[in-house]
Structures are given as C-alpha cells and as structure tokens.
PyMOL Python script that loads the backbone (N, CA, C, O; Angstrom):
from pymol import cmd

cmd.read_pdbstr("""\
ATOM      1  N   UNK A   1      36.545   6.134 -10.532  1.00  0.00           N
ATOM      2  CA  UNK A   1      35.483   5.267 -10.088  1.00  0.00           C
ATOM      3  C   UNK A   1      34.180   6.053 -10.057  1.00  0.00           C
ATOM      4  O   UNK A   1      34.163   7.221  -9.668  1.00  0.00           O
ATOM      5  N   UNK A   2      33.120   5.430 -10.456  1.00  0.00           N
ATOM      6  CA  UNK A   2      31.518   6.244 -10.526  1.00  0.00           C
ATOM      7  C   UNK A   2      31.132   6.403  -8.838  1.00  0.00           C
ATOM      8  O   UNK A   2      31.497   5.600  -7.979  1.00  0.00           O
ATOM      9  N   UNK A   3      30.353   7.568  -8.605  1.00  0.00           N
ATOM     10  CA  UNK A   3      30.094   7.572  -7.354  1.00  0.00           C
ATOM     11  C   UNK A   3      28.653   6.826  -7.569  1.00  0.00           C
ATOM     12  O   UNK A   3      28.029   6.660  -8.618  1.00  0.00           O
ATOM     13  N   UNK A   4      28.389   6.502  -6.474  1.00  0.00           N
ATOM     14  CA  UNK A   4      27.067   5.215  -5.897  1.00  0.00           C
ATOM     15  C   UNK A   4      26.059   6.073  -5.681  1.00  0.00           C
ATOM     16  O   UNK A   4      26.405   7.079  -5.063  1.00  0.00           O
ATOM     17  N   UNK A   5      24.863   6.008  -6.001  1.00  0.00           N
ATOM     18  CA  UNK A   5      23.771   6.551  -5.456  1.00  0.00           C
ATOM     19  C   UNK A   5      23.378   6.795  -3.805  1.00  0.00           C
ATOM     20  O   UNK A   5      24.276   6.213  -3.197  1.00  0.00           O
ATOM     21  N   UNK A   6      22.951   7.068  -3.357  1.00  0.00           N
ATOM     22  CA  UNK A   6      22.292   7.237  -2.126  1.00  0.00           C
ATOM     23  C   UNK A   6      21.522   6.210  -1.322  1.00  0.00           C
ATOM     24  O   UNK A   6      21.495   5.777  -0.170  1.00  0.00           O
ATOM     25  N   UNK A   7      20.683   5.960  -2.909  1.00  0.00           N
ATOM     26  CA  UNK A   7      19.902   4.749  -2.497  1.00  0.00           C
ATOM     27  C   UNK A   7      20.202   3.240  -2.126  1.00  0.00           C
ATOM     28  O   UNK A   7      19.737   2.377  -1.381  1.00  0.00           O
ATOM     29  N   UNK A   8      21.382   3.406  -3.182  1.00  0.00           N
ATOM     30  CA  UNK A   8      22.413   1.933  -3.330  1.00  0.00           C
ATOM     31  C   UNK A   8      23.325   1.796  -1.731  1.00  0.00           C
ATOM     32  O   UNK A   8      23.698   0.859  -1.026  1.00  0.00           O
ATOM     33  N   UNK A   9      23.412   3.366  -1.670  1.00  0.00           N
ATOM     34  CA  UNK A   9      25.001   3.249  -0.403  1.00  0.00           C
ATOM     35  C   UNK A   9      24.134   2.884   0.664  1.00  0.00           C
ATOM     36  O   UNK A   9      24.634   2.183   1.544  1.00  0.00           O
ATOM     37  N   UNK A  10      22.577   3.311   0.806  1.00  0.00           N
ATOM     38  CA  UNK A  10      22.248   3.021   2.226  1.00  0.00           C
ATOM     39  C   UNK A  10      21.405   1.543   1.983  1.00  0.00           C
ATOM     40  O   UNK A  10      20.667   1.315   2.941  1.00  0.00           O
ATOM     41  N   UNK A  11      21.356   0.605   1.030  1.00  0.00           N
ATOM     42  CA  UNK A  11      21.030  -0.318   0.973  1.00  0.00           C
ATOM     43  C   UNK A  11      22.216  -1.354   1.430  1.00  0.00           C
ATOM     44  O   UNK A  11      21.996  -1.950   2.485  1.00  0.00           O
ATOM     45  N   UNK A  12      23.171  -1.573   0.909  1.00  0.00           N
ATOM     46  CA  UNK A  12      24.757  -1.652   1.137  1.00  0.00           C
ATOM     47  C   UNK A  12      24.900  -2.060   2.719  1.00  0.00           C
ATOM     48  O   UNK A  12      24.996  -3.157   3.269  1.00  0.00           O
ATOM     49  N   UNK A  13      24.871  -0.473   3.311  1.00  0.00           N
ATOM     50  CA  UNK A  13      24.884  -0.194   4.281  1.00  0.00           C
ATOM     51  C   UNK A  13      24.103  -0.842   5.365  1.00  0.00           C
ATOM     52  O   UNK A  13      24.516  -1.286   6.436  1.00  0.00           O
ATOM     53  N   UNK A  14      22.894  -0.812   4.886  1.00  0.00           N
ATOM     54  CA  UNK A  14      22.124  -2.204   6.048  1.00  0.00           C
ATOM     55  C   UNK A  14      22.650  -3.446   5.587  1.00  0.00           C
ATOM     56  O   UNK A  14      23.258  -4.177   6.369  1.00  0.00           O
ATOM     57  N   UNK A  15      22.535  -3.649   4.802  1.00  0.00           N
ATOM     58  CA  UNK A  15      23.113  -5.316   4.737  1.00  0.00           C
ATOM     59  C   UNK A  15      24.154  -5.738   5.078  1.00  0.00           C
ATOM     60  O   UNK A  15      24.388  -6.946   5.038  1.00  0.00           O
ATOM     61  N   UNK A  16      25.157  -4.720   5.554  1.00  0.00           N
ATOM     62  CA  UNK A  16      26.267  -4.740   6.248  1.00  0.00           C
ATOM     63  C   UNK A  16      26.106  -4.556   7.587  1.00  0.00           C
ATOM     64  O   UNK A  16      26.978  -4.907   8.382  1.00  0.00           O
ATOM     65  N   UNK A  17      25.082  -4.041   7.924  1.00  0.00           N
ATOM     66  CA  UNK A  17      24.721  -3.977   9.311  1.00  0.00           C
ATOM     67  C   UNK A  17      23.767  -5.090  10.205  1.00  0.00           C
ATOM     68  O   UNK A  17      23.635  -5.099  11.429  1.00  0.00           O
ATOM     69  N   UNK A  18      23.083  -6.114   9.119  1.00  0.00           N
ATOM     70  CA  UNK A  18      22.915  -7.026   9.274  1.00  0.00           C
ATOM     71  C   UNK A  18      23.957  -8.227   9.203  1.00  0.00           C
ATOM     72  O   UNK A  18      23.571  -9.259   9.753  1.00  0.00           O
ATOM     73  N   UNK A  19      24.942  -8.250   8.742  1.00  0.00           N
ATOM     74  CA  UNK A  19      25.739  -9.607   8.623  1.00  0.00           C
ATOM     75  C   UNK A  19      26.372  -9.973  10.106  1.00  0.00           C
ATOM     76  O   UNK A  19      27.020 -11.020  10.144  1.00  0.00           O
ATOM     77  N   UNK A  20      26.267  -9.323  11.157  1.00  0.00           N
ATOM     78  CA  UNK A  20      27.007  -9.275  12.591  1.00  0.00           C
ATOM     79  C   UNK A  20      25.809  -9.876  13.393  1.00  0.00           C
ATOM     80  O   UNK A  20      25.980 -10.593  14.379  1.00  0.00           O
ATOM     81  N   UNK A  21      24.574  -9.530  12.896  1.00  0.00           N
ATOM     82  CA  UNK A  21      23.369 -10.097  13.727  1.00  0.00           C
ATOM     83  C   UNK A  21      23.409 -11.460  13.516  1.00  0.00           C
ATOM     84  O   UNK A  21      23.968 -12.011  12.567  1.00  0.00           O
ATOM     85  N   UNK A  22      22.400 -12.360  15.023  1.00  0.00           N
ATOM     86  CA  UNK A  22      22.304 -13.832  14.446  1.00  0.00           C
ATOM     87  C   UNK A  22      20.944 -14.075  14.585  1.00  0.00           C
ATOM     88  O   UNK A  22      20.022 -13.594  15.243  1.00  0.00           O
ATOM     89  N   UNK A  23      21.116 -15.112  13.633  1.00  0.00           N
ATOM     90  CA  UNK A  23      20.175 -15.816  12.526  1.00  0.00           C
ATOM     91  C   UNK A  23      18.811 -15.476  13.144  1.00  0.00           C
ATOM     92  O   UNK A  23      18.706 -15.971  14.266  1.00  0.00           O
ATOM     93  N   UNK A  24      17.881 -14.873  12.801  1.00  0.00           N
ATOM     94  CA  UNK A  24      16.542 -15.125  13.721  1.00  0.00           C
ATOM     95  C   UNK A  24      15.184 -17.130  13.376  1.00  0.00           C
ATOM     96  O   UNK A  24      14.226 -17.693  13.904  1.00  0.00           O
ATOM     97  N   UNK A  25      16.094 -17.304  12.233  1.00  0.00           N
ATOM     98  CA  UNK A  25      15.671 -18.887  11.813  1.00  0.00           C
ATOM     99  C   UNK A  25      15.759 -19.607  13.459  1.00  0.00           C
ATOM    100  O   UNK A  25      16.470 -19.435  14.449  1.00  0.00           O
ATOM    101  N   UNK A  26      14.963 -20.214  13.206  1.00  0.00           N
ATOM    102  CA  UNK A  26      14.669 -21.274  14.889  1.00  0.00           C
ATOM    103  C   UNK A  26      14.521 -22.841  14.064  1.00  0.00           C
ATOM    104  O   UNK A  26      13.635 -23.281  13.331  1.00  0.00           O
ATOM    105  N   UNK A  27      15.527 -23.300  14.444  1.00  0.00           N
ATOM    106  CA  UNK A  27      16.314 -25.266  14.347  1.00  0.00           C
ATOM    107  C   UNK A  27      16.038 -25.893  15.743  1.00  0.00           C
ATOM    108  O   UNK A  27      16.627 -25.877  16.824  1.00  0.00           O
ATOM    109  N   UNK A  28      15.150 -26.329  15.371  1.00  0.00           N
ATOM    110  CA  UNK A  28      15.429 -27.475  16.549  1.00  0.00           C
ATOM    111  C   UNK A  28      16.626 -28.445  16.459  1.00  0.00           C
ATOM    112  O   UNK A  28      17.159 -28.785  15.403  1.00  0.00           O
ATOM    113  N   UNK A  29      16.995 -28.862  17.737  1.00  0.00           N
ATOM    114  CA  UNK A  29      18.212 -29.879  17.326  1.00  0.00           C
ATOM    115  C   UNK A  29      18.185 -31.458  16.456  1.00  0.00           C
ATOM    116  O   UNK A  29      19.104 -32.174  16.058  1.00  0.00           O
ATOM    117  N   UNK A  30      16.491 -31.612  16.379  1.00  0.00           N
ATOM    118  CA  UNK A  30      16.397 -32.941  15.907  1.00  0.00           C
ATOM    119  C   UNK A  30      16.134 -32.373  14.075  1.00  0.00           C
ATOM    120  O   UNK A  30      16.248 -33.042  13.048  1.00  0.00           O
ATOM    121  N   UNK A  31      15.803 -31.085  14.229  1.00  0.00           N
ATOM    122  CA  UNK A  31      15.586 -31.026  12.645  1.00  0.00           C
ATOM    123  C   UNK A  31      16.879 -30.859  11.582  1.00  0.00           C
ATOM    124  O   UNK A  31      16.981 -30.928  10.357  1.00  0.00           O
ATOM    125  N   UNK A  32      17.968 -30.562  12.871  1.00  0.00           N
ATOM    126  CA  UNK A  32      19.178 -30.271  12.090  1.00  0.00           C
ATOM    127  C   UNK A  32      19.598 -31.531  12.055  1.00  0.00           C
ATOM    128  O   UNK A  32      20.458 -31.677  11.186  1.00  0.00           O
ATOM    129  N   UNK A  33      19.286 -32.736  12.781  1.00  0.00           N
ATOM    130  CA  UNK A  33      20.147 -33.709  12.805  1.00  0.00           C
ATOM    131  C   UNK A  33      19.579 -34.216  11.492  1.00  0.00           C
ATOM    132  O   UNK A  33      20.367 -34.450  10.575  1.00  0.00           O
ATOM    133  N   UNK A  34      18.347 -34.395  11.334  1.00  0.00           N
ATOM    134  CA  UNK A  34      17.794 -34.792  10.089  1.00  0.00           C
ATOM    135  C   UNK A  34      18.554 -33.828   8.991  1.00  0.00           C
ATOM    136  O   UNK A  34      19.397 -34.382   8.285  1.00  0.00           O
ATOM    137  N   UNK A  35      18.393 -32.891   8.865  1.00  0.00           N
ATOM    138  CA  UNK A  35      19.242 -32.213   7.608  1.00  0.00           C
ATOM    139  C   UNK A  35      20.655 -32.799   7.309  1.00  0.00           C
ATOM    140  O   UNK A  35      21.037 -33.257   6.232  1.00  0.00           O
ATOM    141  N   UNK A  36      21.150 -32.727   8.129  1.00  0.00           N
ATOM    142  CA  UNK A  36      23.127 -33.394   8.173  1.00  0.00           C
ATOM    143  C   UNK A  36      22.566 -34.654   7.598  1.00  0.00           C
ATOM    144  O   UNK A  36      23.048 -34.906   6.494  1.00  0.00           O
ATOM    145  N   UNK A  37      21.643 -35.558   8.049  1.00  0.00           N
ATOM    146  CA  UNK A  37      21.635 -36.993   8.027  1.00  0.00           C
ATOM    147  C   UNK A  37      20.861 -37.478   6.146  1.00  0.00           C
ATOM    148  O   UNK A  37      20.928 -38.509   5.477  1.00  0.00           O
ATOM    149  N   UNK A  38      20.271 -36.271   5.936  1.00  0.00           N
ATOM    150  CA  UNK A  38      19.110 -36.369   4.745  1.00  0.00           C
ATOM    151  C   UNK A  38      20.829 -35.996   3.658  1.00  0.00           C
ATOM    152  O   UNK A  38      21.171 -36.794   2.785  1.00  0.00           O
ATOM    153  N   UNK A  39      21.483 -34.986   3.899  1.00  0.00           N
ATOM    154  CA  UNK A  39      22.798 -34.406   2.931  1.00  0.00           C
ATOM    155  C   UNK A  39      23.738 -35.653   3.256  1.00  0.00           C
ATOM    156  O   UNK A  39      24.347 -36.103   2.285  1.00  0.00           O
ATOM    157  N   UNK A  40      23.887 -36.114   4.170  1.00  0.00           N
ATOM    158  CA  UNK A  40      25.243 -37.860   4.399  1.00  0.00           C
ATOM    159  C   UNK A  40      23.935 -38.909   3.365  1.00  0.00           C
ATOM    160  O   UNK A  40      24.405 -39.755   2.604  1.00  0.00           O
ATOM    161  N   UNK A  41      22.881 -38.800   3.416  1.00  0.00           N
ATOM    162  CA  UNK A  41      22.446 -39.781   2.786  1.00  0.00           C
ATOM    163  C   UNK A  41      22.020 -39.534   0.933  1.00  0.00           C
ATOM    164  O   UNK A  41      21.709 -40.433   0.151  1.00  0.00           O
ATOM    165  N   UNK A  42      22.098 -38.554   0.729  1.00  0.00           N
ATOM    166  CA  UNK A  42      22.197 -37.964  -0.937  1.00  0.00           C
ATOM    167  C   UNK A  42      23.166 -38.073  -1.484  1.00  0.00           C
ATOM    168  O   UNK A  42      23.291 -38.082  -2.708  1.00  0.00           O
ATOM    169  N   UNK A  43      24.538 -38.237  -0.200  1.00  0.00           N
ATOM    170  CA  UNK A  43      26.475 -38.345  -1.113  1.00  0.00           C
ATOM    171  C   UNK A  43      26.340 -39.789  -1.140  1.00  0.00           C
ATOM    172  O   UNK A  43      26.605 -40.365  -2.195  1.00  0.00           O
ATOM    173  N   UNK A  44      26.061 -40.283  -0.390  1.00  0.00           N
ATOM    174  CA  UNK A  44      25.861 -41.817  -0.305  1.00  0.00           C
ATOM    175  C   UNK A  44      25.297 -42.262  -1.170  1.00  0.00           C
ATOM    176  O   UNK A  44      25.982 -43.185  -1.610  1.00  0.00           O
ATOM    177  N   UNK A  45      23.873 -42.095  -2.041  1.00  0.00           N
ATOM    178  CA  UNK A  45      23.101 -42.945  -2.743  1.00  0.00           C
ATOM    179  C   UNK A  45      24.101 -42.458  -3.696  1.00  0.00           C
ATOM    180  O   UNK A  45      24.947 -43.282  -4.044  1.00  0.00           O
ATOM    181  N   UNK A  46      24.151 -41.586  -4.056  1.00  0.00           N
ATOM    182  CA  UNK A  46      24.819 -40.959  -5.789  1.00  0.00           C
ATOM    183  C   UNK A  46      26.442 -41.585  -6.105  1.00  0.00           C
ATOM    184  O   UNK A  46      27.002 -41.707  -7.195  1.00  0.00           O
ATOM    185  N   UNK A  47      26.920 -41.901  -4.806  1.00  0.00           N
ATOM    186  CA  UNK A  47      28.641 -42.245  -4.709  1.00  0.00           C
ATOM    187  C   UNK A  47      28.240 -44.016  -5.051  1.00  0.00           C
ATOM    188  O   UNK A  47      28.640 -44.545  -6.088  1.00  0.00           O
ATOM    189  N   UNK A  48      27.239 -44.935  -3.803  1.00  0.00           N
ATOM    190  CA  UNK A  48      26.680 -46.249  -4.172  1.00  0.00           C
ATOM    191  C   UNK A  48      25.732 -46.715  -5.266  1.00  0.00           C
ATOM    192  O   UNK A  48      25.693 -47.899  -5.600  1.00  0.00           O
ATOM    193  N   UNK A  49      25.064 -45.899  -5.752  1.00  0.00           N
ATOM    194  CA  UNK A  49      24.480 -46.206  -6.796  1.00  0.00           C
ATOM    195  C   UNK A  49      24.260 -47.868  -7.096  1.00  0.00           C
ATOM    196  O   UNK A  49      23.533 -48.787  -6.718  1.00  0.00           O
ATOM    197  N   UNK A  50      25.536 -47.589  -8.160  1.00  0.00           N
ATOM    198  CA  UNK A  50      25.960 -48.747  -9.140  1.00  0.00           C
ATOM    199  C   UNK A  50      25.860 -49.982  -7.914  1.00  0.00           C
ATOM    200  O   UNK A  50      25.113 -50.954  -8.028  1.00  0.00           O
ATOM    201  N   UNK A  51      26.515 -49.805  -7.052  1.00  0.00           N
ATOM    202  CA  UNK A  51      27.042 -51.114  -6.242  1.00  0.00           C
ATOM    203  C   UNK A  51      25.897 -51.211  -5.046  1.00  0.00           C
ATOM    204  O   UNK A  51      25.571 -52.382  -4.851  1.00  0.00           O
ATOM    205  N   UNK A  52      25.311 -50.394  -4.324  1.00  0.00           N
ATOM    206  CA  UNK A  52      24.414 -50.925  -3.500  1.00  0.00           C
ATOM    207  C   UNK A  52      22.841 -50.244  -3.787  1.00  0.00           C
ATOM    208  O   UNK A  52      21.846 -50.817  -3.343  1.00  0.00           O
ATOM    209  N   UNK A  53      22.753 -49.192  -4.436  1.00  0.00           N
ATOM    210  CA  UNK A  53      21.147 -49.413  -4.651  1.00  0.00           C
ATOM    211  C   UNK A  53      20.622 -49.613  -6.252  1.00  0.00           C
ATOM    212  O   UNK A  53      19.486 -49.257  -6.565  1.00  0.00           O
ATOM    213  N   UNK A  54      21.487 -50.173  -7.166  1.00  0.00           N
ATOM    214  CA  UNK A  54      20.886 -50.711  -8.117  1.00  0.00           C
ATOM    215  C   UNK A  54      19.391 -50.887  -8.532  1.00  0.00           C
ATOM    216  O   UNK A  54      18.864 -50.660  -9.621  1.00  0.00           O
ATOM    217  N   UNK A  55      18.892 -51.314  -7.460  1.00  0.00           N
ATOM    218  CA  UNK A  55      17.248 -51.054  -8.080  1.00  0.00           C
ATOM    219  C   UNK A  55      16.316 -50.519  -7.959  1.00  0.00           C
ATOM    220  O   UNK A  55      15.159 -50.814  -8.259  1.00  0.00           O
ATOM    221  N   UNK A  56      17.032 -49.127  -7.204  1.00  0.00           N
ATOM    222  CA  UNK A  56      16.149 -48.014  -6.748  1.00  0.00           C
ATOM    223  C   UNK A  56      16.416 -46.936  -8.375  1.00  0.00           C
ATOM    224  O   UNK A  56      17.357 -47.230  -9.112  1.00  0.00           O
ATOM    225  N   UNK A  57      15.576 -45.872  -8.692  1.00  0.00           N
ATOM    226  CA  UNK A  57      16.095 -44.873 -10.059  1.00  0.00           C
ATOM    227  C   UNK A  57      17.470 -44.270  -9.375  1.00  0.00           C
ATOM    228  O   UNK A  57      17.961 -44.323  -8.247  1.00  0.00           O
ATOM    229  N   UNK A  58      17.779 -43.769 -10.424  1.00  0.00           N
ATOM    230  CA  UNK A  58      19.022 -42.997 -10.484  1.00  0.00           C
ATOM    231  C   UNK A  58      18.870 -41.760  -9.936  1.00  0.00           C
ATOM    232  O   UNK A  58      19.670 -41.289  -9.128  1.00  0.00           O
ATOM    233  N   UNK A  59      17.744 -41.122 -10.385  1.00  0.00           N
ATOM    234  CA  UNK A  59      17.522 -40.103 -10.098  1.00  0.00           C
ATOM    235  C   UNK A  59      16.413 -39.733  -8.997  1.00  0.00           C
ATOM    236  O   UNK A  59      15.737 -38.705  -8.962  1.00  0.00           O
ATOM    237  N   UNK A  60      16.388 -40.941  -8.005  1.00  0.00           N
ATOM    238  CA  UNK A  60      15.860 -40.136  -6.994  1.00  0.00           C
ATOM    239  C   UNK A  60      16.276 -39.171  -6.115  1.00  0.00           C
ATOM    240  O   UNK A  60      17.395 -38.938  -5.660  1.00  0.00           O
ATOM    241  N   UNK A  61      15.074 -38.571  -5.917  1.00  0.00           N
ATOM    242  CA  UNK A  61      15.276 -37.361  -4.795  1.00  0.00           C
ATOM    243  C   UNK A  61      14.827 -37.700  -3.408  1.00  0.00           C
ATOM    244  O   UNK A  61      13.665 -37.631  -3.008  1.00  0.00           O
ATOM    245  N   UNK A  62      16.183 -38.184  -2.513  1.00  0.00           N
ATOM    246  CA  UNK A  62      16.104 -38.856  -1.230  1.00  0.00           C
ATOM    247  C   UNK A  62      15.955 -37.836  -0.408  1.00  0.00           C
ATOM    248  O   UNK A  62      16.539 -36.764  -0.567  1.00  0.00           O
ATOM    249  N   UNK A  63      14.883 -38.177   0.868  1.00  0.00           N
ATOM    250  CA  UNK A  63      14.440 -37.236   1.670  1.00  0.00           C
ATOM    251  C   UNK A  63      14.832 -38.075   2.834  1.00  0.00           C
ATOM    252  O   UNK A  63      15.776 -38.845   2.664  1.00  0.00           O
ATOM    253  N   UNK A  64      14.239 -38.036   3.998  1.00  0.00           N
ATOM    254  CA  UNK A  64      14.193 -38.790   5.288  1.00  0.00           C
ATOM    255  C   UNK A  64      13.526 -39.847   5.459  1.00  0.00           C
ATOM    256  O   UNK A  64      13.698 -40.328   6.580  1.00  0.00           O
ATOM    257  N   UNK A  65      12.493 -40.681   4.482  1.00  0.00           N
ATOM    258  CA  UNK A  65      11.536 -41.319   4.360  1.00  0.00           C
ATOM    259  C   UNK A  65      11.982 -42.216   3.906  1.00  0.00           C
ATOM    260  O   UNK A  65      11.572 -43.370   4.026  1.00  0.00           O
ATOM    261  N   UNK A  66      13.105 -41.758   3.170  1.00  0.00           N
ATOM    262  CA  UNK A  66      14.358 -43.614   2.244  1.00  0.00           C
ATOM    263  C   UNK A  66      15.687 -43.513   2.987  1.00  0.00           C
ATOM    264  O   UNK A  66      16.583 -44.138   2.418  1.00  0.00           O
ATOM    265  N   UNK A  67      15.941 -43.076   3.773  1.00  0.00           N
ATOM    266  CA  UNK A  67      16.830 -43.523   4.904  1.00  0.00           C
ATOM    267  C   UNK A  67      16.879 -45.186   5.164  1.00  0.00           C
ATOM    268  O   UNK A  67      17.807 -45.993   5.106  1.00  0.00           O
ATOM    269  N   UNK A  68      15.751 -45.294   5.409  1.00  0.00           N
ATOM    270  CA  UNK A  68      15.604 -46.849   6.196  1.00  0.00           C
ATOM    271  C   UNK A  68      15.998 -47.590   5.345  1.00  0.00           C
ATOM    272  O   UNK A  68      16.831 -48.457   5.607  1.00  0.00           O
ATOM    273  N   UNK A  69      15.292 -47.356   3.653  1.00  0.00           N
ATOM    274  CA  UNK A  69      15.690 -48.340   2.516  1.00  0.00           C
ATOM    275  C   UNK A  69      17.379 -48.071   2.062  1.00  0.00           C
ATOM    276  O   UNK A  69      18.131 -48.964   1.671  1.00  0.00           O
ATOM    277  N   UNK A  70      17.758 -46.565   2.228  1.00  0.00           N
ATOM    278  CA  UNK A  70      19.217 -46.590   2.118  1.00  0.00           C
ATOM    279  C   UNK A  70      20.188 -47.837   2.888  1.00  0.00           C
ATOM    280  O   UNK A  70      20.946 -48.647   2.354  1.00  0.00           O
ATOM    281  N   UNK A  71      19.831 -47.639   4.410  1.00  0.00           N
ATOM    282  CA  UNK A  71      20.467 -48.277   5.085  1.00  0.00           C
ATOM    283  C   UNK A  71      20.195 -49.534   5.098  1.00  0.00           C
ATOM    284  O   UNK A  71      20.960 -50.326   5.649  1.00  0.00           O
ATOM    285  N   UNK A  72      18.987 -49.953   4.454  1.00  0.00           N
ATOM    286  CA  UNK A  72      19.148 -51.584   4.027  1.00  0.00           C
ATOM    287  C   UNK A  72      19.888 -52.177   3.017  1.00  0.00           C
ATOM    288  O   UNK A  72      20.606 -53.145   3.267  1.00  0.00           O
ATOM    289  N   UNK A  73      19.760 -51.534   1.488  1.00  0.00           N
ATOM    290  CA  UNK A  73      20.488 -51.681   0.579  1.00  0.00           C
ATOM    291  C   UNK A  73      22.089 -51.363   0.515  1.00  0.00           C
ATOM    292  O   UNK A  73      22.910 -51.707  -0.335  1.00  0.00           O
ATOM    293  N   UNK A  74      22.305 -50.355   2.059  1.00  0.00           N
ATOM    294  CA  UNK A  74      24.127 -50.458   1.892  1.00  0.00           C
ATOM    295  C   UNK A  74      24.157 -51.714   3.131  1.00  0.00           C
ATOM    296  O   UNK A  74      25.294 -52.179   3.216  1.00  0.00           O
ATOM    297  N   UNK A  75      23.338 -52.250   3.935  1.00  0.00           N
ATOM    298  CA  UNK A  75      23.804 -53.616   4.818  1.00  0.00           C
ATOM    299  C   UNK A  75      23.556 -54.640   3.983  1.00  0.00           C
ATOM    300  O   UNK A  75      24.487 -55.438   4.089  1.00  0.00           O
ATOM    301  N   UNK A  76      22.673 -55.046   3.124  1.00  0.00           N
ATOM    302  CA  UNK A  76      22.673 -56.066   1.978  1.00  0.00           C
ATOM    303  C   UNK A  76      23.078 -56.428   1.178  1.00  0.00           C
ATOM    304  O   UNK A  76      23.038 -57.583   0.754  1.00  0.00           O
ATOM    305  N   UNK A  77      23.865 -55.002   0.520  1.00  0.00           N
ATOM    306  CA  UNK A  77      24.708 -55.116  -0.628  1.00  0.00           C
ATOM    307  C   UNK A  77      26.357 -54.385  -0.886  1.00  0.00           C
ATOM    308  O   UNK A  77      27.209 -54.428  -1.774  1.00  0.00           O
ATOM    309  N   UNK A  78      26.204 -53.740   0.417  1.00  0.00           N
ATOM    310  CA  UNK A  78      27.540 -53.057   0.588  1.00  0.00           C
ATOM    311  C   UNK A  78      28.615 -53.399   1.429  1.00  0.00           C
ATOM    312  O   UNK A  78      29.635 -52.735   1.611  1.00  0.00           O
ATOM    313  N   UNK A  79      28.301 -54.533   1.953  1.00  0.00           N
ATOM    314  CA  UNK A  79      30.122 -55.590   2.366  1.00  0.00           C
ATOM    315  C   UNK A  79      30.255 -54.772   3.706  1.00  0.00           C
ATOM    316  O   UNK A  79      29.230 -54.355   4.245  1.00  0.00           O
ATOM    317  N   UNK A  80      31.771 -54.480   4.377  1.00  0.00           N
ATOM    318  CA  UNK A  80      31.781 -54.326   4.973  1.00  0.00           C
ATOM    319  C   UNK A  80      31.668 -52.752   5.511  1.00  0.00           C
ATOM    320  O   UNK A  80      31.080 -52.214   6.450  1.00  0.00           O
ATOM    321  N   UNK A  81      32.406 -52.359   4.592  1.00  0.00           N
ATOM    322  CA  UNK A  81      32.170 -51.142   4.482  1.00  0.00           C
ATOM    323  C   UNK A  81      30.764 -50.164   4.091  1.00  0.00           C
ATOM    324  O   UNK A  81      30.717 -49.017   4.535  1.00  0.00           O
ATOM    325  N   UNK A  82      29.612 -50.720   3.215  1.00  0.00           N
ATOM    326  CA  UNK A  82      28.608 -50.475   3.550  1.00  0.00           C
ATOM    327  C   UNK A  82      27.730 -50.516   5.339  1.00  0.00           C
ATOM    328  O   UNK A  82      26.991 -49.727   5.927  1.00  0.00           O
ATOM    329  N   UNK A  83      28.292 -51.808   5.663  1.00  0.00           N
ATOM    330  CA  UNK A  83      27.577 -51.650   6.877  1.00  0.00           C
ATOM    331  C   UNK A  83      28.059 -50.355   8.215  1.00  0.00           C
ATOM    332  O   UNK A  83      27.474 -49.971   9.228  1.00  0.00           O
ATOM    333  N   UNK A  84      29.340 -50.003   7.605  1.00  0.00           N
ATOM    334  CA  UNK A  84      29.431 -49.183   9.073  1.00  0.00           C
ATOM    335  C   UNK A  84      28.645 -48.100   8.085  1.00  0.00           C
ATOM    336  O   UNK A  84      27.558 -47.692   8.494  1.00  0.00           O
ATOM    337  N   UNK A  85      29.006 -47.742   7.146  1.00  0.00           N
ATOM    338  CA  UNK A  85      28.092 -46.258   6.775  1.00  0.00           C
ATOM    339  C   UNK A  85      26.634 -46.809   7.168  1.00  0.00           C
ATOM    340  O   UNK A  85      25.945 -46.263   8.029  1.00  0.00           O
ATOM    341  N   UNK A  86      26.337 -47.662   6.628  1.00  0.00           N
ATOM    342  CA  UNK A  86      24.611 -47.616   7.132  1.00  0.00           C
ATOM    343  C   UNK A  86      24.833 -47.277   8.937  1.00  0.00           C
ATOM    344  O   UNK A  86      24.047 -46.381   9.244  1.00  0.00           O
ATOM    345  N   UNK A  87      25.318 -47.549   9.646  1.00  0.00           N
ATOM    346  CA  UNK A  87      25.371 -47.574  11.267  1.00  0.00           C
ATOM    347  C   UNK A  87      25.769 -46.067  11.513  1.00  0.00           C
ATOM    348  O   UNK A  87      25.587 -45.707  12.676  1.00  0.00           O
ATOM    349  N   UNK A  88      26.322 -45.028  10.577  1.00  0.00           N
ATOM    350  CA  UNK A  88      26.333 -44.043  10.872  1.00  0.00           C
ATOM    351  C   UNK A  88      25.028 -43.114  10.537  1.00  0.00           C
ATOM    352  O   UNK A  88      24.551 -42.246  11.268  1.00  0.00           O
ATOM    353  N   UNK A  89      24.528 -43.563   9.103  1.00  0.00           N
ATOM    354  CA  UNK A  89      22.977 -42.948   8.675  1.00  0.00           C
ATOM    355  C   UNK A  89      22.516 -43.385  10.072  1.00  0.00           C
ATOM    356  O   UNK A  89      22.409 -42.396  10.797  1.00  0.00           O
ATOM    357  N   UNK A  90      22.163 -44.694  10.783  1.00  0.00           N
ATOM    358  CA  UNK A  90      21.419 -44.552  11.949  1.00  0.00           C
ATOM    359  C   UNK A  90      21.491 -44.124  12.830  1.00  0.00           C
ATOM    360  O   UNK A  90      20.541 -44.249  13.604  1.00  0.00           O
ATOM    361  N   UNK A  91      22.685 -43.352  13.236  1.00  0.00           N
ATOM    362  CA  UNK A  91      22.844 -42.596  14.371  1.00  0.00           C
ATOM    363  C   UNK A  91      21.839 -41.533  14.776  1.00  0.00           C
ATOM    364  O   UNK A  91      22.015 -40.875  15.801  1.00  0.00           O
TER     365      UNK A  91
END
""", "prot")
cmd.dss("prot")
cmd.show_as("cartoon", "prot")
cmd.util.cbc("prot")
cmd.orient("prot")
C-alpha cells in the first residue's frame, strides 16, 4: 500500500474529527416543517401528475407557494384518496 502524505493524513484527520461534532446550521422548527412538507409535495406532484394535476407543466419546480394549488388539484381531482393526502400537505 502507498504511504499518504502528511498533508492528506492531517486533512483526513480533521474531518474525522469533525464528524462527532453537531451541526452548527440553525432550523427553525417551522422551516423544517416546510422542507418535509415542500419534499411530501414534489413525490406527490410527479407520482399524480397524469391523474390530478394535468394542467399544471410537467416539469415544474414546486416550492411552498404551489402547495395550496397542489392541495386543490389532489381535492378536485383525486377521489378519495387524493383528499386525505391533500389533508396531510395541510398539516
């Protein structure tokens, strides 16, 4: 096996000494709820598409701002089972 530089082993070496520390990132609890809720609502449009948002593009890029229109187009057009997922996006 090649031996490692010095420079490499003590680079290594901190980044291993960082993985035990926590996160210094600061989440508020409402921004995470939005994140979980923005990622449940991107599996949703791409999985409903075809069947409940038909006349939105295909390829939009859903943020927190089409939530509301998500959850209209799965209570309008998604039966019964659309409506409880929309009731969970609103949580």
């Amino acid at each position: 096996m090649k031996s490692v530089s010095k420079e490499i082993s003590a680079y290594f070496s901190a980044l291993g000494r960082k993985g035990g520390t926590k996160s210094r990132r600061s989440l508020s609890p409402e921004a995470a709820r939005d994140m979980v809720r923005v990622r449940e609502a991107r599996r949703i449009f791409r999985k409903y598409h075809a069947h409940c948002f038909w006349y939105m593009r295909p390829d939009l890029d859903v943020n927190i701002e089409d939530i509301p229109e998500l959850v209209r187009g799965l209570r309008q057009n998604g039966g019964r089972q659309g409506f409880f997922i929309a009731a969970k996006l609103c949580l």
